[in-house]
N, C-alpha and C positions, 0 to 999 in steps of 0.2 A: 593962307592955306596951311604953312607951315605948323603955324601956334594952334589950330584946330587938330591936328593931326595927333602934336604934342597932348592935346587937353585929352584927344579920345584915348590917348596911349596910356595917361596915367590914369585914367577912370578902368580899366581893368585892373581885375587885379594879378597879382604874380603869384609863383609855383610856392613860395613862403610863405605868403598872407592865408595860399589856401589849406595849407597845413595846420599852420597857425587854428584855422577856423575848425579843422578837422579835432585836432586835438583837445578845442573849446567844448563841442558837441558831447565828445566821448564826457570828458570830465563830467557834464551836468547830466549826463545821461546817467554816468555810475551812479553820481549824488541823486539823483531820482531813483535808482534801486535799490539805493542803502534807506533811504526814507521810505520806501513800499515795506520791505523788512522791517523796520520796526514797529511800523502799523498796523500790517498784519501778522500776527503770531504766526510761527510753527505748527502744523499738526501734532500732536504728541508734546507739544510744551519742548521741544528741541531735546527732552532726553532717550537713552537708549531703556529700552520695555526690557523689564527683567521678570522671569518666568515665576506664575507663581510657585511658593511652596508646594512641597508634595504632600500629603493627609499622613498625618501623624499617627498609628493605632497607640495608644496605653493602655496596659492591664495592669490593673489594681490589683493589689495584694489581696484574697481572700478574705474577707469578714468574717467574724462568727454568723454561724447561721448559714453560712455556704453563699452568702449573696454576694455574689462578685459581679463588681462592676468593670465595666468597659468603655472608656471615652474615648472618644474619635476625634481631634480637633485640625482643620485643615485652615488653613492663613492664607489671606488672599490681602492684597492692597487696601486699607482702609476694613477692613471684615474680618471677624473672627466668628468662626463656627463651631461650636463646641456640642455633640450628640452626646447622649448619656445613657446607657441601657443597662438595665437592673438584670442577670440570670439568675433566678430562683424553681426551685424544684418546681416539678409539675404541681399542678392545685386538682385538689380532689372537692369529688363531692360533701357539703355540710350544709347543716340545719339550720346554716345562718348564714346570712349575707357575705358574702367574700368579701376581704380587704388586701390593701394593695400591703408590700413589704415594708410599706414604710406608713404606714397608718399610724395613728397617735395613739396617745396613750388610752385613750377608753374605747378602742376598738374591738372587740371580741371575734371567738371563734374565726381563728383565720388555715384551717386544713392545706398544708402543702407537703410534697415531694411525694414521688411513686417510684416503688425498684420493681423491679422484676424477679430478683434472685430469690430461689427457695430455699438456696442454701448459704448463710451468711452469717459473720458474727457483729456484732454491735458493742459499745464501750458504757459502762454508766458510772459517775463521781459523782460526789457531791462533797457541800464545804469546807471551799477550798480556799477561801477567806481570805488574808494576806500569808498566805504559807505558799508562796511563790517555789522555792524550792523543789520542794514536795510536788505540786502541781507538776511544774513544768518536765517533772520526771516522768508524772503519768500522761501526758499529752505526749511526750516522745515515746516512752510503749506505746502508748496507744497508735498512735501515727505508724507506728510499723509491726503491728502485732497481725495486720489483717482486717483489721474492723472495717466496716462500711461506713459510721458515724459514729460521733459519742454525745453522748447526755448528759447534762451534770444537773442534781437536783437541788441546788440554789444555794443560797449564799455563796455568789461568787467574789462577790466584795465584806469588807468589814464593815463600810457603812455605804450606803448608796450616793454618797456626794459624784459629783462629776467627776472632779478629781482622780478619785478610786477606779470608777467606771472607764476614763480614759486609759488609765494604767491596766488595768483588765485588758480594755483593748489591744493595748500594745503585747499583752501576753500572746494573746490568741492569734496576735497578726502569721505567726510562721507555719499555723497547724494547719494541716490540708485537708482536713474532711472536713465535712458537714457537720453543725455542731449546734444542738439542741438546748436552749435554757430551760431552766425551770424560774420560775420566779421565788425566793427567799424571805424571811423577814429580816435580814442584813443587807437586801437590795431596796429596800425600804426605805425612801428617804421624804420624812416631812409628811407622810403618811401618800406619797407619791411615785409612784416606779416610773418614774418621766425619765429619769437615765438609763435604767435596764433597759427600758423600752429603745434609748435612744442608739443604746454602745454595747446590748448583749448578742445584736441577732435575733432577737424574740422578733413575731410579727404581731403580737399583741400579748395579753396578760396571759389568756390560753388559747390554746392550737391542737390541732390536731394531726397526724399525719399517716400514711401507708407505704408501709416496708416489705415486698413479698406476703407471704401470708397475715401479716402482721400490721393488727392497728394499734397507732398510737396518741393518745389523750393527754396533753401536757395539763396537769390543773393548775389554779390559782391558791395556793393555803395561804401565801404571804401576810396575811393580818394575822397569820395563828387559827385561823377556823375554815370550818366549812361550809360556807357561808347558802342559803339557801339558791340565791342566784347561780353560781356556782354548780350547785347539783344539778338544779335544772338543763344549764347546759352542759355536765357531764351526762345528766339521762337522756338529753337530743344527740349529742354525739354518739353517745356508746348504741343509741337505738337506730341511727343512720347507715352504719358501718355495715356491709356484708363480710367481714374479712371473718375467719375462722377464729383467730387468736387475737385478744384484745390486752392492753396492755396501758397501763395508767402510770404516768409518775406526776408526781408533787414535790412540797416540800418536807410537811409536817407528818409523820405517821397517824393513823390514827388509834393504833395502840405500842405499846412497847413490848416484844417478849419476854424481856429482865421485868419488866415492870417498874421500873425505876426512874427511866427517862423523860423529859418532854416530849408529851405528844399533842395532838389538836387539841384546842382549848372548847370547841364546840362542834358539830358535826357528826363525831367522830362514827358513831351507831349507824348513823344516815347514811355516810360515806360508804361503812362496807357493808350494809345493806342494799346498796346500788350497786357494789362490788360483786357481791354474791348474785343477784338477780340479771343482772345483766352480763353473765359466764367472764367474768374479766380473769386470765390467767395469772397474770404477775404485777403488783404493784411495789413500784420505786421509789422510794422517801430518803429523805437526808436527815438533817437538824440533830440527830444524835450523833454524836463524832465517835464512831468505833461500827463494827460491822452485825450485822445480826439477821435472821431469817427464820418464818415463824408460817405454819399456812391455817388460815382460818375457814370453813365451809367452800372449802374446793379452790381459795385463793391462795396464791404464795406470796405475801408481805414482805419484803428484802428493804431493810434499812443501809445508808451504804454513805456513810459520814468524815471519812476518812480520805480525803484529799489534797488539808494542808494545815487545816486548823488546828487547834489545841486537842489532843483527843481526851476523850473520858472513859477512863475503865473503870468496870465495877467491878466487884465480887463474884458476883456471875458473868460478867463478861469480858473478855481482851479487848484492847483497844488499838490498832495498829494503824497506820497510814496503807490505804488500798482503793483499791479499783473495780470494780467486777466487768468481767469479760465473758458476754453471752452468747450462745450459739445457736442459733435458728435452723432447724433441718425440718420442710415443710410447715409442720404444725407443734412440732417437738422443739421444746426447749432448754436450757441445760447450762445454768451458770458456773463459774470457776472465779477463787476471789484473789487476786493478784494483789500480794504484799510489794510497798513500795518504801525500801529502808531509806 
């Protein structure tokens, strides 16, 4: 009876063994959670979520031509958004297909911007070539004289390389108006205006546009003529327009009033017989470096060459560095030629 007693006594077990047991249990129990953790991931990959960016707005510096761009770019994890939006004048109606601001180089007639103002003044230069100096003085009058916009009638560069054209740009980067090209034959490059086209602002070779009373015809002389294609679309333009006062610039005159200077090499009769026929008030030319004005059958002819190049005086004429500065009141116009020493 005894030794049975003994045997059942140690077949339980004691208050240690069952701790012992206790604390067995825990251990394999953690080692089972530490293994489920590694098995299965975290939601979130175990790090802390960091908010995204907030949307950036940038505004670009002004172009020539007034097209200012605006890019929006917001950042998110893995993603970048980057929007792009072109502001260019209002687009009028024309005799030809509209094209975008950034059209290539043989895109034609592209009509934009519209003012309101009847009473306003406007700036017109022209070659202004590598005479930086000189320029950049008329673009600061100009920027604060009042003007609504300025025009230059071409040769903005010496040669139309890129090159030149980028440097161009970087002039024009700080001017705050609206800024009209003409195309030149020193924007001529390779018998190509693929860089004016690219770096002047232009929205094609010619344009047209409406200011208050006032229409305006950017034409194409750059080869030195006036080419028949050409006329055609100055006669669809200038025969579209309802505005009262019409208004042509180019580059090459088609005559000189000294009589002396370069002017279109073909055209030229054609030109202001479409002038004349089609009531155009005032036409804008450059290519002669010195200032001069002359009106032919009810036209006013302003040569206006004097913005940075080498000027050329004759006998009959002074030759100065200037500007002309024009004043629009309804239908009335009235230039003033601003010397620039």
């Amino acid at each position: 009876m005894s030794s049975n007693r003994r045997k059942a006594r140690r077949s339980k077990p004691g208050r240690s063994q069952l701790v012992l047991y206790g604390i067995t249990v825990l251990v394999a129990l953690s080692m089972v959670c530490s293994l489920v953790s590694v098995l299965v991931p975290r939601r979130g990959g175990g790090q802390t979520p960091t908010p995204s960016p907030t949307a950036v707005l940038l505004r670009s510096t002004p172009t020539p031509g007034a097209f200012a761009t605006v890019t929006a770019t917001a950042t998110v994890p893995r993603l970048t958004v980057t929007q792009t939006t072109t502001v260019s004048p209002k687009v009028t109606d024309s005799p030809e297909a509209s094209e975008s601001a950034t059209a290539p180089a043989t895109a034609l007639a592209t009509p934009f911007v519209a003012g309101e103002d009847s009473v306003f003044t406007f700036a017109v230069c022209g070659d202004n070539r590598n005479g930086d100096k000189v320029y950049r003085k008329i673009l600061d009058l100009v920027a604060s004289d009042g003007s609504a916009f300025l025009i230059n009638t071409g040769d903005l560069v010496y040669s139309g390389s890129e090159a030149r054209f980028r440097h161009f740009k970087s002039l024009m980067r700080e001017f705050p108006l609206p800024f009209f090209p003409v195309a030149g034959n020193h924007d001529d490059y390779g018998g190509s205006l693929a860089n004016y086209l690219e770096y002047s602002g232009a929205p094609a070779r010619h344009y047209s546009f409406n200011y208050g009373m006032l229409h305006f015809a950017i034409a194409d002389s750059s080869s030195g003529e006036m080419s028949l294609s050409e006329l055609e679309w100055l006669d669809a333009d200038l025969s579209a327009t309802n505005k009262p006062v019409k208004v042509v610039c180019l580059h090459h005159p088609p005559f000189d009033p000294a009589g002396v200077g370069s002017v279109m090499l073909d055209g030229n009769e054609e030109f202001m017989d479409l002038m004349t026929r089609h009531g155009v008030d005032y036409v804008f030319s450059g290519h002669i470096h010195s200032y001069d004005e002359a009106e032919r059958d009810g036209v006013t002819y302003v040569i206006t060459g004097g913005a940075g190049a080498p000027l050329y005086p004759e006998e009959t004429r002074e030759a100065f560095h200037h500007y002309v500065r024009v004043t629009v009141d309804g239908e009335g116009i009235a230039t003033e030629v601003i010397r620039v020493d």
